[in-house]
N, CA, C and O atoms as a Maestro MAE file, in Angstrom:
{
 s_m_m2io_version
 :::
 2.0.0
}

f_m_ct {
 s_m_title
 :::
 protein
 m_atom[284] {
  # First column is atom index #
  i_m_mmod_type
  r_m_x_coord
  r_m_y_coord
  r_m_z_coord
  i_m_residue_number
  s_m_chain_name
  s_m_pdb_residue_name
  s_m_pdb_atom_name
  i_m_atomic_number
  :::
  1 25 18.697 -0.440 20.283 1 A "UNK " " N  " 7
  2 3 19.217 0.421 21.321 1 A "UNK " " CA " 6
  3 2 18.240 0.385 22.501 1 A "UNK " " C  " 6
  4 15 17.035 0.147 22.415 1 A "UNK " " O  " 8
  5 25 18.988 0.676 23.706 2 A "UNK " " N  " 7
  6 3 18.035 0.240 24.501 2 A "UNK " " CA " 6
  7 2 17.841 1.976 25.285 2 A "UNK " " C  " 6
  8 15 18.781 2.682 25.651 2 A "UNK " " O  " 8
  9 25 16.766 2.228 25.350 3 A "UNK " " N  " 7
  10 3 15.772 2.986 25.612 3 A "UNK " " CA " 6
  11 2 15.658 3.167 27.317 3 A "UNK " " C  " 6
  12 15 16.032 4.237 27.796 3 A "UNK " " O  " 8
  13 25 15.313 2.461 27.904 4 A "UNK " " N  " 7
  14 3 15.094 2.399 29.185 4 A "UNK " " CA " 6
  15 2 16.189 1.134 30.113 4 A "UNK " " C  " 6
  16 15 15.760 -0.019 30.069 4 A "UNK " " O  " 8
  17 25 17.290 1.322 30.764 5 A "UNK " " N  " 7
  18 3 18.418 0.451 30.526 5 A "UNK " " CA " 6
  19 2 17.623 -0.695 31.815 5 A "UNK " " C  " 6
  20 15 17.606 -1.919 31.689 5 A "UNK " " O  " 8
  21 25 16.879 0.247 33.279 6 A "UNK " " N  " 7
  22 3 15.952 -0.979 34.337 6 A "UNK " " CA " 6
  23 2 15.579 -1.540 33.855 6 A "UNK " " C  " 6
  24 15 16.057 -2.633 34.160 6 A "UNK " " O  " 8
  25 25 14.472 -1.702 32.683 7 A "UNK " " N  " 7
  26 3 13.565 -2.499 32.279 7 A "UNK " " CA " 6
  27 2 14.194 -3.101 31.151 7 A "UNK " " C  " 6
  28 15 13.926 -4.197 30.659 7 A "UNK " " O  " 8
  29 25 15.017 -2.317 30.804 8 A "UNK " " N  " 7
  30 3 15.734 -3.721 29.536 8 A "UNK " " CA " 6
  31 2 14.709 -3.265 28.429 8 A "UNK " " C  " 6
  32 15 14.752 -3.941 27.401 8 A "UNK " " O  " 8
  33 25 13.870 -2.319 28.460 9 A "UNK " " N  " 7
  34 3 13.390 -1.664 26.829 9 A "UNK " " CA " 6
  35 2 13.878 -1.190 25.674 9 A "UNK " " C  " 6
  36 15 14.542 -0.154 25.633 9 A "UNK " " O  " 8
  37 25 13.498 -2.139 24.290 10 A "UNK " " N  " 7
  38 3 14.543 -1.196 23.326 10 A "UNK " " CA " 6
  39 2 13.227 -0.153 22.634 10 A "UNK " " C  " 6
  40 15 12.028 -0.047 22.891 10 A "UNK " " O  " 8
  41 25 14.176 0.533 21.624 11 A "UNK " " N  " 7
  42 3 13.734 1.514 21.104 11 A "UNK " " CA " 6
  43 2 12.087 1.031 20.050 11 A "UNK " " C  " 6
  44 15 10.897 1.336 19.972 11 A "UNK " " O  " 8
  45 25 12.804 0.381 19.609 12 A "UNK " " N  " 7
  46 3 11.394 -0.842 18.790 12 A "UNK " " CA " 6
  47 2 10.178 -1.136 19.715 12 A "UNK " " C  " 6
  48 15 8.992 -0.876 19.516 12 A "UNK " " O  " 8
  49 25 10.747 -1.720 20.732 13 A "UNK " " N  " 7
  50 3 9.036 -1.694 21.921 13 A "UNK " " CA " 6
  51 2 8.957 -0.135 22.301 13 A "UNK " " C  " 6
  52 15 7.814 0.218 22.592 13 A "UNK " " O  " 8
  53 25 9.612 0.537 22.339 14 A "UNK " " N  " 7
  54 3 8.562 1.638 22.876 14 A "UNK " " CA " 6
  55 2 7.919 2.229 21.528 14 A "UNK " " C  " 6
  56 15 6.777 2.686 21.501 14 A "UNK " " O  " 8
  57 25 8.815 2.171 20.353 15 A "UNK " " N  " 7
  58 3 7.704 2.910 19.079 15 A "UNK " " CA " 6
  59 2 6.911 2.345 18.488 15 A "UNK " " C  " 6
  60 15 6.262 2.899 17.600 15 A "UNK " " O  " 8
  61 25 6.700 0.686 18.931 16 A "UNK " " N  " 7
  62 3 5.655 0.031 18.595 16 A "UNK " " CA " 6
  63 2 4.462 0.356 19.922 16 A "UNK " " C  " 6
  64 15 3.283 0.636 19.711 16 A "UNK " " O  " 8
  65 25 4.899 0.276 20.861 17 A "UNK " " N  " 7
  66 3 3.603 1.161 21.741 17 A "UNK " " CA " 6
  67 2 3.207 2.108 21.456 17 A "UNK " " C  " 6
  68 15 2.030 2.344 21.727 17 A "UNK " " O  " 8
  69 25 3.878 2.930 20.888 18 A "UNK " " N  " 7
  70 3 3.754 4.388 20.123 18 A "UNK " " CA " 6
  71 2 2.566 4.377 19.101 18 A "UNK " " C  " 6
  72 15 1.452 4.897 19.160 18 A "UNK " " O  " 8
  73 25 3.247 3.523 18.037 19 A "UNK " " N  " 7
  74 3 2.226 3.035 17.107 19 A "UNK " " CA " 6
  75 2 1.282 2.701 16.999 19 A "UNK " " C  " 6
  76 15 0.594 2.890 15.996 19 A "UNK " " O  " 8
  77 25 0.752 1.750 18.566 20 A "UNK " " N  " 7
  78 3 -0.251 1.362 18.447 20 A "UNK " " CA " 6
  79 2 -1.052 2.171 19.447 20 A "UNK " " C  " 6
  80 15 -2.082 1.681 19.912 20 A "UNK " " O  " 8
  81 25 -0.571 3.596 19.872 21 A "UNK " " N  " 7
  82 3 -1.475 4.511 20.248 21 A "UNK " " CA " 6
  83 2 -1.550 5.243 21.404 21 A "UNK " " C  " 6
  84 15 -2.441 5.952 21.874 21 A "UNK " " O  " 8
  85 25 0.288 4.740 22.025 22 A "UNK " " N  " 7
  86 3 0.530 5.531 23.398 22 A "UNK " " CA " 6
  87 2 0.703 6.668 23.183 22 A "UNK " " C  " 6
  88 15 1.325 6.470 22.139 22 A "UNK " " O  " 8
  89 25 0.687 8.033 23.292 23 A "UNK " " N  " 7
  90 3 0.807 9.224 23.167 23 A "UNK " " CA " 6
  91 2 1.361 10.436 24.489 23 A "UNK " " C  " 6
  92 15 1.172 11.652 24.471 23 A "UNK " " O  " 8
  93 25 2.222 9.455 25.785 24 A "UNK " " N  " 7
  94 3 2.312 10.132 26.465 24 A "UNK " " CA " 6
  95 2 3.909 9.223 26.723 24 A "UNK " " C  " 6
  96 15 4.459 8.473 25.917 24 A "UNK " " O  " 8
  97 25 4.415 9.639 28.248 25 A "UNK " " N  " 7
  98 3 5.325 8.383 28.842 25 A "UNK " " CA " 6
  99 2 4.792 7.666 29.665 25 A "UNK " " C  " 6
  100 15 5.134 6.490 29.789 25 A "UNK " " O  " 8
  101 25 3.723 8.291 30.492 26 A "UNK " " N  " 7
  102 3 2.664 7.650 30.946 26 A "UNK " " CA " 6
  103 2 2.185 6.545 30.406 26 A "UNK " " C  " 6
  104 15 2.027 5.553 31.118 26 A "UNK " " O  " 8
  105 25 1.824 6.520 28.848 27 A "UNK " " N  " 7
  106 3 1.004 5.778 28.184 27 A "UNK " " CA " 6
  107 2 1.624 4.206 27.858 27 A "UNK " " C  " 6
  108 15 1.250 3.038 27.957 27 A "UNK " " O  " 8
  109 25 3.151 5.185 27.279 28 A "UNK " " N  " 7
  110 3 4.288 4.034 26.828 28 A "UNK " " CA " 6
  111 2 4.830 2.923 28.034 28 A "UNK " " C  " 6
  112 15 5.240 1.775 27.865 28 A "UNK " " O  " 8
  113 25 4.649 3.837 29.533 29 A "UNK " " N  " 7
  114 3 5.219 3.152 30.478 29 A "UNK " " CA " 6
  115 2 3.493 1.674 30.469 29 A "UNK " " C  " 6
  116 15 3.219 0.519 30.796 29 A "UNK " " O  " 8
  117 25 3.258 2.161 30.222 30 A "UNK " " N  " 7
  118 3 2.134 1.082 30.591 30 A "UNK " " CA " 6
  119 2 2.042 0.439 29.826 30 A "UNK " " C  " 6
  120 15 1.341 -0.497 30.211 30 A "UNK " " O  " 8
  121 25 2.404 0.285 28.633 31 A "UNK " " N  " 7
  122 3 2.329 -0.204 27.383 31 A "UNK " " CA " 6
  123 2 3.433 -1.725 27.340 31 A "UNK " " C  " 6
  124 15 3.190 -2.889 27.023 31 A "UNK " " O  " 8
  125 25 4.806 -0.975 27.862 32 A "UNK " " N  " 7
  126 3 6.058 -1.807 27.590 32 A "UNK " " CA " 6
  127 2 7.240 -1.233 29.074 32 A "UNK " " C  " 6
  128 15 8.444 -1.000 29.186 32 A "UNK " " O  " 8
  129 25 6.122 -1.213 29.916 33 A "UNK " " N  " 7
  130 3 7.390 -1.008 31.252 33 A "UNK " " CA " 6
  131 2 8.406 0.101 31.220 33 A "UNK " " C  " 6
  132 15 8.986 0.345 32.278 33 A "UNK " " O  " 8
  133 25 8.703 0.817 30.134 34 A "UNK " " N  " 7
  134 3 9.613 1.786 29.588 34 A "UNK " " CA " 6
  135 2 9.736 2.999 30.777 34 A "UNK " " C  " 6
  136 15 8.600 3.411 31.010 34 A "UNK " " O  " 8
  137 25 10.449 3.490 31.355 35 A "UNK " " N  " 7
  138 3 10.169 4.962 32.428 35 A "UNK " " CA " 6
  139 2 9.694 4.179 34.379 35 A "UNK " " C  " 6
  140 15 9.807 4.536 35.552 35 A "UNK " " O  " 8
  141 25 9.247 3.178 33.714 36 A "UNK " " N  " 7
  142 3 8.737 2.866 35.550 36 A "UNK " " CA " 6
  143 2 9.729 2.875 36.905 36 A "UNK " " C  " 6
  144 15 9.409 2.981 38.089 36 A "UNK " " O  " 8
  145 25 10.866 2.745 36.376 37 A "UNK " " N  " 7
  146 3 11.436 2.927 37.457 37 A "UNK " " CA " 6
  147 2 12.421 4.212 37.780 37 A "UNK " " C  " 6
  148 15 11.850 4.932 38.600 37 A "UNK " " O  " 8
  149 25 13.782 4.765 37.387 38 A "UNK " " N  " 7
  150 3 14.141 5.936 37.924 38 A "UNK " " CA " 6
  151 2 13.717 7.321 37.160 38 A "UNK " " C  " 6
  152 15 13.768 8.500 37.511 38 A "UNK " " O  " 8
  153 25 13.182 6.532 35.704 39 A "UNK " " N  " 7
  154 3 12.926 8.077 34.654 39 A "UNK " " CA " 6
  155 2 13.824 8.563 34.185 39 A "UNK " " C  " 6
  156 15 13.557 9.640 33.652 39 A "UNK " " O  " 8
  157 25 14.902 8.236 34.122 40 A "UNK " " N  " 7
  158 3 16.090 8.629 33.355 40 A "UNK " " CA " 6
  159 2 15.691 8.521 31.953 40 A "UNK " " C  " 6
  160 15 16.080 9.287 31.071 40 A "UNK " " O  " 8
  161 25 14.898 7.534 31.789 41 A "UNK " " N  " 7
  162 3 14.371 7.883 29.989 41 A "UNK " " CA " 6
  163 2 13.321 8.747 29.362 41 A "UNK " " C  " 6
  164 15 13.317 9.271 28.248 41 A "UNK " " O  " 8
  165 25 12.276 8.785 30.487 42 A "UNK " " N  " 7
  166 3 11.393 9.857 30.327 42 A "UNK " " CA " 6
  167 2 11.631 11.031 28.907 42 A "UNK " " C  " 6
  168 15 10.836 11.223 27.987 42 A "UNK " " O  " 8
  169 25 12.798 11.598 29.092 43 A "UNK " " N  " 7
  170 3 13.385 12.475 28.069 43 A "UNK " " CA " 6
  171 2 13.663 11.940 26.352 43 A "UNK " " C  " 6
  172 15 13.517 12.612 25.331 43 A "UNK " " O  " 8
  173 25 14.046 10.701 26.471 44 A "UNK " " N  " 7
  174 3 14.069 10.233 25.410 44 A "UNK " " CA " 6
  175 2 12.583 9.324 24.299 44 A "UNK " " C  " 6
  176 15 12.274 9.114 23.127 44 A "UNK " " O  " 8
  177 25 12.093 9.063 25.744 45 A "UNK " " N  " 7
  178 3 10.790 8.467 25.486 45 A "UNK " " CA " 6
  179 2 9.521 9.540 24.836 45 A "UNK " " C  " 6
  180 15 8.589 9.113 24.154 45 A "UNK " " O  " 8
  181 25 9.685 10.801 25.157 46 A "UNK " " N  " 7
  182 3 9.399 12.160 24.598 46 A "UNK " " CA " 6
  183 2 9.719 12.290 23.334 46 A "UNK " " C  " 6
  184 15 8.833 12.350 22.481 46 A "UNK " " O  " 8
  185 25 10.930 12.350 23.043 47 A "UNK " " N  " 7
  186 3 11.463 12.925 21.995 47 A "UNK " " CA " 6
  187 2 11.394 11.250 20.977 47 A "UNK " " C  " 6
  188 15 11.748 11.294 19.799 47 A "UNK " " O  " 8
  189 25 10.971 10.048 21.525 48 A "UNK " " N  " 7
  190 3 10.423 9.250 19.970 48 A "UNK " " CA " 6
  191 2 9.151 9.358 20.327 48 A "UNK " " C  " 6
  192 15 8.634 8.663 19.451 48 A "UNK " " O  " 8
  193 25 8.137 9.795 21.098 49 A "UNK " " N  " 7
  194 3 6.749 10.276 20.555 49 A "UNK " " CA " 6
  195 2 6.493 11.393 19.642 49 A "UNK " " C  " 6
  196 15 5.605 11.286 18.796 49 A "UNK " " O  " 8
  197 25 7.309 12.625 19.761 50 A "UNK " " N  " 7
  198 3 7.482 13.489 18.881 50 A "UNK " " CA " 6
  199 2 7.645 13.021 17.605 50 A "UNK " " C  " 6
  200 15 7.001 13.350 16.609 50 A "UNK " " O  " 8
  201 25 8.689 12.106 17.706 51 A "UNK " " N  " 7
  202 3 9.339 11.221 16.130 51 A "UNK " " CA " 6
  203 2 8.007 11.109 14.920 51 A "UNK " " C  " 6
  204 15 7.603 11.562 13.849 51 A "UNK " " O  " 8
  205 25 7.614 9.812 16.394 52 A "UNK " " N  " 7
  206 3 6.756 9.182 16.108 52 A "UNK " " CA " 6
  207 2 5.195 10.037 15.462 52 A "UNK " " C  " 6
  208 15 4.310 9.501 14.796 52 A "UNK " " O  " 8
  209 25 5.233 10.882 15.731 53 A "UNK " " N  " 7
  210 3 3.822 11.743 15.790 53 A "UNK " " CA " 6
  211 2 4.077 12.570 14.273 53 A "UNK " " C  " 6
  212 15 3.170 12.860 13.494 53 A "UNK " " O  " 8
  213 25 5.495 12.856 14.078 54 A "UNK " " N  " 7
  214 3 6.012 12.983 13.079 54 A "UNK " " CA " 6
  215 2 5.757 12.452 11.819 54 A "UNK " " C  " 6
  216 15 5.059 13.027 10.984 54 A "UNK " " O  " 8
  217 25 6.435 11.097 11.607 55 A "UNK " " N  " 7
  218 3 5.896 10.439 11.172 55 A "UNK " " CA " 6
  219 2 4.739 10.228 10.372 55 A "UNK " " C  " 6
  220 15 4.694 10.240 9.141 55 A "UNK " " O  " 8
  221 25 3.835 10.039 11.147 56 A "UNK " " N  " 7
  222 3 2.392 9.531 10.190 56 A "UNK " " CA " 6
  223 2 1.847 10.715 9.388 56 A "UNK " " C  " 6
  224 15 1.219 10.381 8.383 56 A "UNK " " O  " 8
  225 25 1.936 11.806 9.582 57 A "UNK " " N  " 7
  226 3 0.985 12.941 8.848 57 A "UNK " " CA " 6
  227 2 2.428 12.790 7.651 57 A "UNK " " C  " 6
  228 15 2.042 12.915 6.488 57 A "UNK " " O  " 8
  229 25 3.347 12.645 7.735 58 A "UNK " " N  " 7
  230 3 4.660 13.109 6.463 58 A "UNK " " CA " 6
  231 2 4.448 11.916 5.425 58 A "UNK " " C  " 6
  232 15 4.607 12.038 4.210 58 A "UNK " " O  " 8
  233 25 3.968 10.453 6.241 59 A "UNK " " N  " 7
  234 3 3.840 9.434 5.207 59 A "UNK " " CA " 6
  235 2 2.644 9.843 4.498 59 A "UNK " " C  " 6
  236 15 2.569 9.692 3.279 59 A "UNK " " O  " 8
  237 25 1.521 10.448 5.313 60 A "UNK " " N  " 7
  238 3 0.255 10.380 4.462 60 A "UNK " " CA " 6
  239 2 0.228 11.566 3.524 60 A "UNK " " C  " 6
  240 15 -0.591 11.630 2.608 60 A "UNK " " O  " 8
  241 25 0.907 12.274 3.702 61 A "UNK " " N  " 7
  242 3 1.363 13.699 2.471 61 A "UNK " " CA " 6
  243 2 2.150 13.256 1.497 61 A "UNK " " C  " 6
  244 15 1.998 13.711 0.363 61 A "UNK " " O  " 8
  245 25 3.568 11.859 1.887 62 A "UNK " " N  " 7
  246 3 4.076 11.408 0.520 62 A "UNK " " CA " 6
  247 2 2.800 10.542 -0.081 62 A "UNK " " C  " 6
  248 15 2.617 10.893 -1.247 62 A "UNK " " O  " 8
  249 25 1.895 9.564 0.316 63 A "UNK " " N  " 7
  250 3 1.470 8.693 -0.446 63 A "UNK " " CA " 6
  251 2 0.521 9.275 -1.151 63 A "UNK " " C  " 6
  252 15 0.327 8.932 -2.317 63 A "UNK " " O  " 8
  253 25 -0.356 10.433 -0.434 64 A "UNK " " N  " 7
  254 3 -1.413 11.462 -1.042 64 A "UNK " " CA " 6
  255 2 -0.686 11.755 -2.317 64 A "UNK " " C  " 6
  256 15 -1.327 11.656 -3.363 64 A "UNK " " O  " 8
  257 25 0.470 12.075 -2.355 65 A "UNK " " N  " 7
  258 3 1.683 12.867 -3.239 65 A "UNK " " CA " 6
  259 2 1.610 11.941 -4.866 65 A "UNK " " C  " 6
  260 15 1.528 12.250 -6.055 65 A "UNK " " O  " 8
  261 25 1.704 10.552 -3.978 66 A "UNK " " N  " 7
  262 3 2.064 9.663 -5.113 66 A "UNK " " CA " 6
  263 2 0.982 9.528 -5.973 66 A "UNK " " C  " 6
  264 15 1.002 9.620 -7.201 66 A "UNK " " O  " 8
  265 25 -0.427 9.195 -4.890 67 A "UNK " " N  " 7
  266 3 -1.536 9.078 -5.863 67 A "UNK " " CA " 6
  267 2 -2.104 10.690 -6.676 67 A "UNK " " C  " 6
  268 15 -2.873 10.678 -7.637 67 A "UNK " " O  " 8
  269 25 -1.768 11.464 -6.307 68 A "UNK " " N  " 7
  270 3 -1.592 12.817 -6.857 68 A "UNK " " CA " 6
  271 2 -2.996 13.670 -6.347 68 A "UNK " " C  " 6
  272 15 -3.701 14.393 -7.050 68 A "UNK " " O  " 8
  273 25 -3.165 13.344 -4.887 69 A "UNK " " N  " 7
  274 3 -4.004 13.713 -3.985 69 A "UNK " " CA " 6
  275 2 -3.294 15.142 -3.160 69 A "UNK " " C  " 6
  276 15 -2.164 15.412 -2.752 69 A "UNK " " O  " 8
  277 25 -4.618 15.852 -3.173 70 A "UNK " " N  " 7
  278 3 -3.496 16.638 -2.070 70 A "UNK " " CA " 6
  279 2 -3.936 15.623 -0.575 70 A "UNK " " C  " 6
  280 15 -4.693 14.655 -0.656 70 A "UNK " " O  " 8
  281 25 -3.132 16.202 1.051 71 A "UNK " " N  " 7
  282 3 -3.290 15.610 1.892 71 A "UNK " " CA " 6
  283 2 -4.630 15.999 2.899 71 A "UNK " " C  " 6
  284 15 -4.861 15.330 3.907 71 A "UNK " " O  " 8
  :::
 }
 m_bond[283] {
  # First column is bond index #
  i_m_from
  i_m_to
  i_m_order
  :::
  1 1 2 1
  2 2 3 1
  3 3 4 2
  4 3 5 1
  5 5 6 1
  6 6 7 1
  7 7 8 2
  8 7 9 1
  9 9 10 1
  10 10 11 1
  11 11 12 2
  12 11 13 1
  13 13 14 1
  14 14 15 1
  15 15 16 2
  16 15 17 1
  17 17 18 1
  18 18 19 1
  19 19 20 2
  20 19 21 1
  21 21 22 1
  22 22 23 1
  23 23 24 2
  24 23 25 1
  25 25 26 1
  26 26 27 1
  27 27 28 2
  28 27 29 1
  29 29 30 1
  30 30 31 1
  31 31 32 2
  32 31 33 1
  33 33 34 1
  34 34 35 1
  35 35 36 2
  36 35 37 1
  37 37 38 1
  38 38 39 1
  39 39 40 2
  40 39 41 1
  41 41 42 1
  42 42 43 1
  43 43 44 2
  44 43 45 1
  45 45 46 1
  46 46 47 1
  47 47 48 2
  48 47 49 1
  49 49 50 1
  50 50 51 1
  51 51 52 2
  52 51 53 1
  53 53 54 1
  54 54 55 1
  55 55 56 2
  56 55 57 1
  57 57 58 1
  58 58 59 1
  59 59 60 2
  60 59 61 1
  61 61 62 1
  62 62 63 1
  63 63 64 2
  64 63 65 1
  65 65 66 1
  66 66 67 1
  67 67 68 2
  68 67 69 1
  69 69 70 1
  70 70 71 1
  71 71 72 2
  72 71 73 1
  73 73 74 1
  74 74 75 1
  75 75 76 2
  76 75 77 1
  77 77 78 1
  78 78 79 1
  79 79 80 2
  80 79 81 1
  81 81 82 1
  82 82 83 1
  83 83 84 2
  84 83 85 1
  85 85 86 1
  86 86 87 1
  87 87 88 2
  88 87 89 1
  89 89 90 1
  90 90 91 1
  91 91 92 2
  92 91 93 1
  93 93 94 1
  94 94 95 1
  95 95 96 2
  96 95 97 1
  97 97 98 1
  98 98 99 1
  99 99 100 2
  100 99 101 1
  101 101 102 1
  102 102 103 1
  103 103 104 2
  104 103 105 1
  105 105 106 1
  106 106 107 1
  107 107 108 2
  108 107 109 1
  109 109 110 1
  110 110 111 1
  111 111 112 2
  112 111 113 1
  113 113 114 1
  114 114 115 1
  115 115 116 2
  116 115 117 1
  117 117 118 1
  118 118 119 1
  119 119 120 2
  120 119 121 1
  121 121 122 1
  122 122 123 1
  123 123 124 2
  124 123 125 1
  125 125 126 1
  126 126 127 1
  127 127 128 2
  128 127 129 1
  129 129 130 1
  130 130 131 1
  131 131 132 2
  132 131 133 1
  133 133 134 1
  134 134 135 1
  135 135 136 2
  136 135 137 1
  137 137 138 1
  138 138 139 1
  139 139 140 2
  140 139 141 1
  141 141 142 1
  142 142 143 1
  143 143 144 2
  144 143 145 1
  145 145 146 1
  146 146 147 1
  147 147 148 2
  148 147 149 1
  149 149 150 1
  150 150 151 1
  151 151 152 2
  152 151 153 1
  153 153 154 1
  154 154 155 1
  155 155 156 2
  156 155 157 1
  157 157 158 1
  158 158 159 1
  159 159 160 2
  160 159 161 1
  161 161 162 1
  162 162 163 1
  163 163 164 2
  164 163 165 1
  165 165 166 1
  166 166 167 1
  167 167 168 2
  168 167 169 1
  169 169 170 1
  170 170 171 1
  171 171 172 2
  172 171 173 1
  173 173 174 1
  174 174 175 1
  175 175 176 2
  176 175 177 1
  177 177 178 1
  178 178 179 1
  179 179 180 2
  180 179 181 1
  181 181 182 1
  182 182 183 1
  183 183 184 2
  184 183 185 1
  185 185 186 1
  186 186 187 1
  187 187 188 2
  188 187 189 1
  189 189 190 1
  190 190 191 1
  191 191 192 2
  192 191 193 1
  193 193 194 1
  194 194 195 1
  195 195 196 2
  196 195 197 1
  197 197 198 1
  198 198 199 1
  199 199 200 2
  200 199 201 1
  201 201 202 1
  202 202 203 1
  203 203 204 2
  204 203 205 1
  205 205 206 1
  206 206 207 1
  207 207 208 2
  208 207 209 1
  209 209 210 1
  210 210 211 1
  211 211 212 2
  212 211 213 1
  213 213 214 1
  214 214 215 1
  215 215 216 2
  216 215 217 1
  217 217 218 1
  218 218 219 1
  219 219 220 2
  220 219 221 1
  221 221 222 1
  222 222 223 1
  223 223 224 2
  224 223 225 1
  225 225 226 1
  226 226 227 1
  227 227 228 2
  228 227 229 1
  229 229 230 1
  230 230 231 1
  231 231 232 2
  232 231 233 1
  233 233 234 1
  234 234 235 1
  235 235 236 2
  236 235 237 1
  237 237 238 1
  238 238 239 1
  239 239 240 2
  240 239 241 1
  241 241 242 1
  242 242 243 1
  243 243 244 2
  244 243 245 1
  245 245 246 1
  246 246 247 1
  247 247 248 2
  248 247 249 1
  249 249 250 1
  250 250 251 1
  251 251 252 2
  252 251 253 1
  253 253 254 1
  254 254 255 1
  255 255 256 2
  256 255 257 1
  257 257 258 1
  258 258 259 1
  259 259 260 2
  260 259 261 1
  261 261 262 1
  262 262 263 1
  263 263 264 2
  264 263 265 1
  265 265 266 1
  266 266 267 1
  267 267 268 2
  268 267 269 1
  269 269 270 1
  270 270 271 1
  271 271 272 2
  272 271 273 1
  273 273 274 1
  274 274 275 1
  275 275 276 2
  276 275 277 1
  277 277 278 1
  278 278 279 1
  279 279 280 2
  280 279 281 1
  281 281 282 1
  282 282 283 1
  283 283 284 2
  :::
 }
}
């Protein structure tokens, strides 16, 4: 799905910028072009950093889980 429709960004490049440590739209726009031009995605680009931020603490509470760690 495409994310940012100017730049032709899909959802995969911006949560792999994500991943590897953008934490703003600021961050992501610099990352993968995502938001640079009218910002119409800005809003969505938000709401998969949230996702995204999501994410990592829930995996490291299931795998803690598995090895029978707390987190």
């Amino acid at each position: 799905m495409y994310v940012c429709v100017c730049r032709a960004v899909t959802d995969g490049e911006v949560k792999a910028a994500i991943d590897a440590g953008a934490s703003s739209v600021q961050e992501v726009t610099e990352a993968c072009c995502a938001g640079e031009d009218c910002g119409a995605c800005h809003d969505m680009i938000d709401e998969l950093i949230a996702e995204r931020r999501n994410l990592v603490p829930l995996a490291r509470v299931a795998s803690a889980a598995r090895r029978g760690r707390a987190a």
